[in-house]
Backbone bond lengths (Angstrom), bond angles and torsions (degrees), N, CA, C in turn:
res aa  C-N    CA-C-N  psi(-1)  N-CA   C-N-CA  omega(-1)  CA-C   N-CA-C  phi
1 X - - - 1.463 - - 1.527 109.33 -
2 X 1.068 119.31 157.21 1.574 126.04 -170.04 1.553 105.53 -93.80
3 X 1.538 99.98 115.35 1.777 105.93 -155.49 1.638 91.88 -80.17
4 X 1.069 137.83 -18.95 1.321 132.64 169.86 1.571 121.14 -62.67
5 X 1.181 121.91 -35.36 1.965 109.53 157.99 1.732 72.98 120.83
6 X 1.291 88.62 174.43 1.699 109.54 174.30 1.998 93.78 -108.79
7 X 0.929 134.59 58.71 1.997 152.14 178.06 1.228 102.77 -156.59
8 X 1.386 121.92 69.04 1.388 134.93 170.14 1.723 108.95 -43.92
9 X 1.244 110.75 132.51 1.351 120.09 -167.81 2.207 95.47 -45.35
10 X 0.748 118.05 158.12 1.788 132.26 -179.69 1.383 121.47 -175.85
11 X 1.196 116.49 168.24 1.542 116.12 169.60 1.647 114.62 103.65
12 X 1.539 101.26 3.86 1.905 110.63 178.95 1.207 94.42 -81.67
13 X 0.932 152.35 91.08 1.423 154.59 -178.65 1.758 103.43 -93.92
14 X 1.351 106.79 -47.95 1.423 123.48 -171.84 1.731 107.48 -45.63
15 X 1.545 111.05 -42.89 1.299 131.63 -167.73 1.556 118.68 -74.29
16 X 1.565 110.06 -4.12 1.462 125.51 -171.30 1.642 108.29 -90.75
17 X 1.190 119.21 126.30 1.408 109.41 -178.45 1.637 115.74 -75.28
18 X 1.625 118.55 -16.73 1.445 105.37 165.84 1.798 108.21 -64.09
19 X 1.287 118.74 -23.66 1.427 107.36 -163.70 1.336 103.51 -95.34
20 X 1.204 129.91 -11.05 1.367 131.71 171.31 1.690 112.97 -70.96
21 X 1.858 106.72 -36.52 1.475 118.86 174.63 1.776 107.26 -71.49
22 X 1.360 109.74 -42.69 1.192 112.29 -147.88 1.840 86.17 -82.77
23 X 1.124 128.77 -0.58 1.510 131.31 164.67 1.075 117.18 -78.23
24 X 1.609 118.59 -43.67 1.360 125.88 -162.75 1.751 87.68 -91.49
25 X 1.076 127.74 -19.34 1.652 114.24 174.11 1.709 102.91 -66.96
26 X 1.454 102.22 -65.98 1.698 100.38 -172.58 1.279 121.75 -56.09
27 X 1.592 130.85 -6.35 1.360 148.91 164.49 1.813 112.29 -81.81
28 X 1.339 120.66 -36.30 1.119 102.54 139.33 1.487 155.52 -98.11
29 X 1.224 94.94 -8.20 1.935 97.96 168.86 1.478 101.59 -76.47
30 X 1.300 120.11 -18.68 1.488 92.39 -175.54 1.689 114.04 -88.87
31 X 1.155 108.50 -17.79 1.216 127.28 161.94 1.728 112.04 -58.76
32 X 1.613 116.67 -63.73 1.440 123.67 177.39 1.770 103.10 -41.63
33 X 1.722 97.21 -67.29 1.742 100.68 -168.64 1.438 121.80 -51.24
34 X 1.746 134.71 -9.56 1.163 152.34 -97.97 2.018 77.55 -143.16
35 X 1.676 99.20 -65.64 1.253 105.06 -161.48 1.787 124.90 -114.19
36 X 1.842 88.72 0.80 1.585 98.55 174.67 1.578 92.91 -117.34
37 X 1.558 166.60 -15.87 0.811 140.03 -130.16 1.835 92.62 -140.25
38 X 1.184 96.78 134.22 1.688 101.05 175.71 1.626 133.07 -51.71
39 X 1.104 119.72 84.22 1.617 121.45 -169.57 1.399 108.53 -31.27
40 X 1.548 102.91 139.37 1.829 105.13 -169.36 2.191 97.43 96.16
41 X 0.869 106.54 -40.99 1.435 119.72 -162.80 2.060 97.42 -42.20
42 X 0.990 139.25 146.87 1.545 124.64 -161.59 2.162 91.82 -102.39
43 X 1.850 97.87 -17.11 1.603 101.95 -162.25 1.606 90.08 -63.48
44 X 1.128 136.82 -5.34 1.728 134.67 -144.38 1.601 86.77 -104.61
45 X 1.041 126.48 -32.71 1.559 118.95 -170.13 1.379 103.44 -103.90
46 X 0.863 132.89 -6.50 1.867 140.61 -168.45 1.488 89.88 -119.35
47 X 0.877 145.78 -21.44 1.797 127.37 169.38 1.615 95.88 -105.82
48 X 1.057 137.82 -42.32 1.670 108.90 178.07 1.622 110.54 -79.80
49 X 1.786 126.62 -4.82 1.379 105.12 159.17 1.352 126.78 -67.96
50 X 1.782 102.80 -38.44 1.568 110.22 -163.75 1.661 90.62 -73.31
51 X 1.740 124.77 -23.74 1.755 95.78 -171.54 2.059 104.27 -87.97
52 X 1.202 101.17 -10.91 1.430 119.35 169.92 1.805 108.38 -53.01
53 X 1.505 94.32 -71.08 1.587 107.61 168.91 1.256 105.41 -36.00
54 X 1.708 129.66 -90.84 1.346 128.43 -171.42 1.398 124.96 -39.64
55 X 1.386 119.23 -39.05 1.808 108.64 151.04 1.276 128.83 -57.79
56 X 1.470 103.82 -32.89 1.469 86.22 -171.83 1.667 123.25 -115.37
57 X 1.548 98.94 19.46 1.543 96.13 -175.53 2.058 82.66 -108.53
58 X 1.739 118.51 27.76 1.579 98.97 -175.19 1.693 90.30 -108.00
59 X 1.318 110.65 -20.79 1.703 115.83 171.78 1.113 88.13 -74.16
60 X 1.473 140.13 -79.54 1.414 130.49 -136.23 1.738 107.70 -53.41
61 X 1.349 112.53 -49.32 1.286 134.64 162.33 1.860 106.77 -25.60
62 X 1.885 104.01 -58.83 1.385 108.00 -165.51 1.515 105.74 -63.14
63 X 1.423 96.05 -26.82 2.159 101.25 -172.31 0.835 102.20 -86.41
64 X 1.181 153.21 9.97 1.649 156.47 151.86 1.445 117.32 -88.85
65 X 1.037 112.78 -34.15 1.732 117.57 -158.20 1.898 87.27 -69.26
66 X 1.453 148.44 12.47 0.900 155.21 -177.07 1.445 100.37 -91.90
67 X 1.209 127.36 -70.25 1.159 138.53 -168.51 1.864 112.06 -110.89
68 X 1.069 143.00 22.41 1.057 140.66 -172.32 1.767 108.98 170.48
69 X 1.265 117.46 111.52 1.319 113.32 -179.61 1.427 106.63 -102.42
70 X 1.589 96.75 -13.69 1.905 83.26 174.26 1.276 104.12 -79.86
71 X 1.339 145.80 -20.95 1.194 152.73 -170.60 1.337 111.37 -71.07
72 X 1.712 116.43 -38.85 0.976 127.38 172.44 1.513 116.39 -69.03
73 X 1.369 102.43 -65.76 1.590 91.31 169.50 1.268 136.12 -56.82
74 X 1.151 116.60 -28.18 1.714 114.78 158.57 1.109 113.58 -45.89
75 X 1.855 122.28 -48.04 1.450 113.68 -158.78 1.878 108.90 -64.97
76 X 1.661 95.37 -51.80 1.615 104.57 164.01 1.108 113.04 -39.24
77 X 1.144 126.29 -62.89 2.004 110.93 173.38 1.373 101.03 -39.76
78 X 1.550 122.08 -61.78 1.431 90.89 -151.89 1.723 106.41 -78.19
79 X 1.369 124.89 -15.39 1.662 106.32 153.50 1.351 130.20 -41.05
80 X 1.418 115.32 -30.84 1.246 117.84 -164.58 1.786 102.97 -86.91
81 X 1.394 104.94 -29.54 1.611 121.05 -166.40 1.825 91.51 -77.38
82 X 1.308 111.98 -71.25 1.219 114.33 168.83 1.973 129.98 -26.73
83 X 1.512 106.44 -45.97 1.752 115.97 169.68 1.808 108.01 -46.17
84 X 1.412 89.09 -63.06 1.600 122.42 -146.70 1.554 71.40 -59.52
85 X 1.455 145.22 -57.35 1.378 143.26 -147.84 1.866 98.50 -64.51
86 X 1.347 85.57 -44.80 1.543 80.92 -178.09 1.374 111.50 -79.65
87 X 1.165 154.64 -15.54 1.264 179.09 -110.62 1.565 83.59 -129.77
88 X 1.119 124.86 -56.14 1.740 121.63 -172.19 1.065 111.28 -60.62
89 X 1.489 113.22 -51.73 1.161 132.89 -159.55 1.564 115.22 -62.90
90 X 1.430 93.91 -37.73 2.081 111.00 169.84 1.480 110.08 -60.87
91 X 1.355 110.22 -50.17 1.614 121.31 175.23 1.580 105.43 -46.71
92 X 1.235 89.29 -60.35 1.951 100.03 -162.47 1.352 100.28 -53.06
93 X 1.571 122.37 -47.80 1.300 122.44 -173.42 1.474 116.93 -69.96
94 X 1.396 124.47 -6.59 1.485 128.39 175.16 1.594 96.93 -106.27
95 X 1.525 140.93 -27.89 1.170 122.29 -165.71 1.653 95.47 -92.48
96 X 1.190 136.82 -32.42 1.603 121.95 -168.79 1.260 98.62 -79.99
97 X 1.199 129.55 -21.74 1.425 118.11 169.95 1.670 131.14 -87.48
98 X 1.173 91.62 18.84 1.982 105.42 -157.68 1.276 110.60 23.02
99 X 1.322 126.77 90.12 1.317 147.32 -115.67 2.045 87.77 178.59
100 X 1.561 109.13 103.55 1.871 100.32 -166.90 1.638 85.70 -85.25
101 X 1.683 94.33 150.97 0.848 115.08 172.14 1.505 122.72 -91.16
102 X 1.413 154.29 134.33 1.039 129.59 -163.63 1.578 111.72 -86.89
103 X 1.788 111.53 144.25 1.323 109.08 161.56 1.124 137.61 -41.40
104 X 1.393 163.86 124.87 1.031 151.99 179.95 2.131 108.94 -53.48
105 X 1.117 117.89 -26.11 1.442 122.56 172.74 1.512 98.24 -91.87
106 X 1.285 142.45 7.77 1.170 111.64 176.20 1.543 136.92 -73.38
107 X 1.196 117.40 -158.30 1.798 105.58 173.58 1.354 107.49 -95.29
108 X 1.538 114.17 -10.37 1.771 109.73 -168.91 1.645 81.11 -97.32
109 X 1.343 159.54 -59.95 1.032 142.10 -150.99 1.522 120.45 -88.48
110 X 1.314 102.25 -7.16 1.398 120.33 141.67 1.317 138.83 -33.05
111 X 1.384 94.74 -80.86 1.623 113.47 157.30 1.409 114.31 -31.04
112 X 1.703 104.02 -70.50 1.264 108.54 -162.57 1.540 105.02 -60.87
113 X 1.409 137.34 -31.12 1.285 129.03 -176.18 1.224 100.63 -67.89
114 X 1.581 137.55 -41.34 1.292 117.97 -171.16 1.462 127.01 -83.86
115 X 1.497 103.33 3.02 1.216 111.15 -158.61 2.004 89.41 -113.15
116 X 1.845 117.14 -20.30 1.500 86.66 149.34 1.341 119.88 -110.04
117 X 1.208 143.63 46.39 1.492 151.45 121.49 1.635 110.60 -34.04
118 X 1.407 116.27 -19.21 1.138 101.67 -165.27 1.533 125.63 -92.72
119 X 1.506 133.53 146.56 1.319 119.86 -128.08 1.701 98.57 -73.68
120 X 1.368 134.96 -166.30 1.129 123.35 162.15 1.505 119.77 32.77
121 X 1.338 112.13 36.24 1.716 107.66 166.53 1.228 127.37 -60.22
122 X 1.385 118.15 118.30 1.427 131.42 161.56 1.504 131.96 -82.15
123 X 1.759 145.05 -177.96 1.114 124.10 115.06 1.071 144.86 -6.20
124 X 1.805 102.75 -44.35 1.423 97.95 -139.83 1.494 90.25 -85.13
125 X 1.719 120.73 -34.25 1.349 131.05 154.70 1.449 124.86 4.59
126 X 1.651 97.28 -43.29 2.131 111.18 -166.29 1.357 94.50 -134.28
127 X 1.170 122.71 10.04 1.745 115.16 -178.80 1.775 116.35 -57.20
128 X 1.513 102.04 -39.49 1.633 85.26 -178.14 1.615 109.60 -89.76
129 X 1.348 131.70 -31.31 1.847 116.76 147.80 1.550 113.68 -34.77
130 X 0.795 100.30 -40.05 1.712 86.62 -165.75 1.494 108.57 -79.51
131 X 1.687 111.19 -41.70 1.617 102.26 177.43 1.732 103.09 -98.40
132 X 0.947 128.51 19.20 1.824 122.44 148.80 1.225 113.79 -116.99
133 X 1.480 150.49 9.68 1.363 140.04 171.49 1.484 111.76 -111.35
134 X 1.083 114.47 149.45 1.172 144.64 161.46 1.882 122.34 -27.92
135 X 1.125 159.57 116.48 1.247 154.09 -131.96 1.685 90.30 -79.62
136 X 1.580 116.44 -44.04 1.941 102.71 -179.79 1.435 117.91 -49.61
137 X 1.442 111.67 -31.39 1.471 109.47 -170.54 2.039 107.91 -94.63
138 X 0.978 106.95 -12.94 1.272 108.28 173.26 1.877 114.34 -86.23
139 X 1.044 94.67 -42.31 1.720 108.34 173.77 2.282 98.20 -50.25
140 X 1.484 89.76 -64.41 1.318 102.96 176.00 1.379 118.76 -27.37
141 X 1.821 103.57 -68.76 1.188 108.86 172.32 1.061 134.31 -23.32
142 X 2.106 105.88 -66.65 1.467 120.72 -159.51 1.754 84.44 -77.64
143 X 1.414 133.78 -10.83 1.090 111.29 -174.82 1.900 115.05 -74.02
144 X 1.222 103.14 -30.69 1.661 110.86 169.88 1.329 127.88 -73.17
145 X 1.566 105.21 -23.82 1.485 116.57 170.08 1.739 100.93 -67.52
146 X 1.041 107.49 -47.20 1.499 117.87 -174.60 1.870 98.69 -45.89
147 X 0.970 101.09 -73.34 1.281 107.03 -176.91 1.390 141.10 -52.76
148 X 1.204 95.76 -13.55 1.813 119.53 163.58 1.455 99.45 -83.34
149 X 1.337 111.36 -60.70 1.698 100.56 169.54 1.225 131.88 0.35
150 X 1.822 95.19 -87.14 0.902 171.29 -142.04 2.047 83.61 -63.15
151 X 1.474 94.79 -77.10 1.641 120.97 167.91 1.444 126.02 -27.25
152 X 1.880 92.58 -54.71 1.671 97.41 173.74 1.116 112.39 -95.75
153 X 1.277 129.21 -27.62 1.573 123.84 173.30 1.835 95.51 -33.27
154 X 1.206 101.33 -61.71 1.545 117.22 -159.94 1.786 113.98 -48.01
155 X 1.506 100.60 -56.23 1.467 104.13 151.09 1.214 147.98 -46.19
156 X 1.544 115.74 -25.78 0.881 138.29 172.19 1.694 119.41 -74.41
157 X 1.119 119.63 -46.36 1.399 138.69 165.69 1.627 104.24 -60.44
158 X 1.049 117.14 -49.10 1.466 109.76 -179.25 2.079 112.37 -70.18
159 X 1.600 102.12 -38.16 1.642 103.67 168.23 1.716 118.01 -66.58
160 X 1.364 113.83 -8.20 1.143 128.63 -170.78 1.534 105.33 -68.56
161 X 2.076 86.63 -58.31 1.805 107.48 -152.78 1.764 73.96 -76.67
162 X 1.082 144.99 -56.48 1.680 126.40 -171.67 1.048 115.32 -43.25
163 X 1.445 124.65 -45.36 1.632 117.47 -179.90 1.294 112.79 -67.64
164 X 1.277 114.30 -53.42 1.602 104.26 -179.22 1.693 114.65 -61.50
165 X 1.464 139.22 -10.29 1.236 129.20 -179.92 1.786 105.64 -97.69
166 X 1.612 95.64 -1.53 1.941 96.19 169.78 1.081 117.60 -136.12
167 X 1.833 110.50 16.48 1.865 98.76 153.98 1.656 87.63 -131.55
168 X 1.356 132.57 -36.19 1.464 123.14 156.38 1.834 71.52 117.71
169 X 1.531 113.62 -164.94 1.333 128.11 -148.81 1.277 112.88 -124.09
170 X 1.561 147.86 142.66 1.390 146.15 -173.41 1.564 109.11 -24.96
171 X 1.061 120.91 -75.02 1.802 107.96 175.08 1.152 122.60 -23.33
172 X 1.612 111.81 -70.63 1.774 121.34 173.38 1.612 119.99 -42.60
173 X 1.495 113.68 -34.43 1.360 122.98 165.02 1.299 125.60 -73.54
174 X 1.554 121.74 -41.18 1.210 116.26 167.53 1.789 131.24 -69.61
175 X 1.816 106.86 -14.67 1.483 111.05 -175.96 1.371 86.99 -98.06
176 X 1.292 120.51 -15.41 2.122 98.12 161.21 1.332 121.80 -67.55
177 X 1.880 108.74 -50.90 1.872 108.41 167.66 1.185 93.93 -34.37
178 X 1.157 137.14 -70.89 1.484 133.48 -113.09 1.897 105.01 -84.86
179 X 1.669 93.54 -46.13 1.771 77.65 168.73 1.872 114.57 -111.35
180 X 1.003 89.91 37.84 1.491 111.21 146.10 1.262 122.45 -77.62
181 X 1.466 112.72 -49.05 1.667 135.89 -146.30 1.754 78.31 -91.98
182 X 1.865 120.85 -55.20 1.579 99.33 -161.35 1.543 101.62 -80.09
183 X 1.515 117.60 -15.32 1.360 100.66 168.15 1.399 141.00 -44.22
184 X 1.496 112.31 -33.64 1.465 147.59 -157.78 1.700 87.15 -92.73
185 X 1.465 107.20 -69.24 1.659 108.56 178.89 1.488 124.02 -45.01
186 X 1.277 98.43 -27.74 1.857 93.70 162.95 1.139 124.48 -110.25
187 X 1.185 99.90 33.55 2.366 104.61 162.07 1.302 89.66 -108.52
């Protein structure tokens, strides 16, 4: 019998590089909304929920993927639904202000892509951009962080729907223990 259980080990959430990004996003918008956005302003609570959301529905997601993968993948959607929300919100805040947005080929979003490639990304990673630049280049930033997210969230959902169509879902696993277990009971 398979001494590991049909509750496949889960719940490393920490170890996922969207959740490592999708931390360092909600660590800076709440920081951005904190010190660029007008107190009272309603955009200040609606961009640190939705980057709140995307961190934390990619754990909730990870503590599920044990017992429920549709549960899981729903939650990942709504990380992914949740980014993209804030993703507007970065735009919106650089276009009403004519405020450039960066190219995706440029040399500043460049940087920033190579600079979150890097393993174990933190805050602390963008801490002095974020508290010496200007709100266009910080918006910018979280806008590329977003988009790496954004990237693996996406991958992630697709490694999801593969696993579940080649080990199948908690039920299908547990009616294998199970006549596994009486298989064994009648030798």
């Amino acid at each position: 019998m398979n001494q590991e259980g049909f509750i496949p080990p889960h719940g490393n959430y920490r170890e996922l590089l969207s959740y490592q990004k999708a931390e360092v996003v909600y660590d800076i918008t709440f920081r951005f909304c904190h010190k660029f956005l007008a107190k009272g302003d309603r955009t200040i609570d609606q961009m640190i929920q939705a980057a709140r959301s995307g961190k934390q529905n990619i754990s909730e997601g990870s503590e599920f993927s044990g017992t429920s993968k549709e549960v899981e993948i729903k939650l990942i959607n709504t990380a992914r639904a949740s980014q993209e929300e804030l993703l507007k919100d970065c735009e919106d805040y650089l276009r009403v202000r004519h405020l450039r947005l960066w190219d995706k080929n440029s040399r500043e979003a460049g940087y920033v892509r190579r600079l979150g490639c890097k393993a174990n990304l933190t805050y602390k990673d963008f801490r002095e951009f974020i508290e010496t630049r200007p709100p266009e280049v910080i918006a910018n930033i979280a806008i590329c962080l977003i988009h790496q997210t954004n990237y693996l969230l996406d991958q992630l959902k697709r490694r999801l729907e593969q696993d579940f169509l080649k080990a199948g879902g908690l039920r299908e696993r547990m009616t294998r223990a199970r006549l596994e277990a009486r298989k064994l009971q009648s030798h």
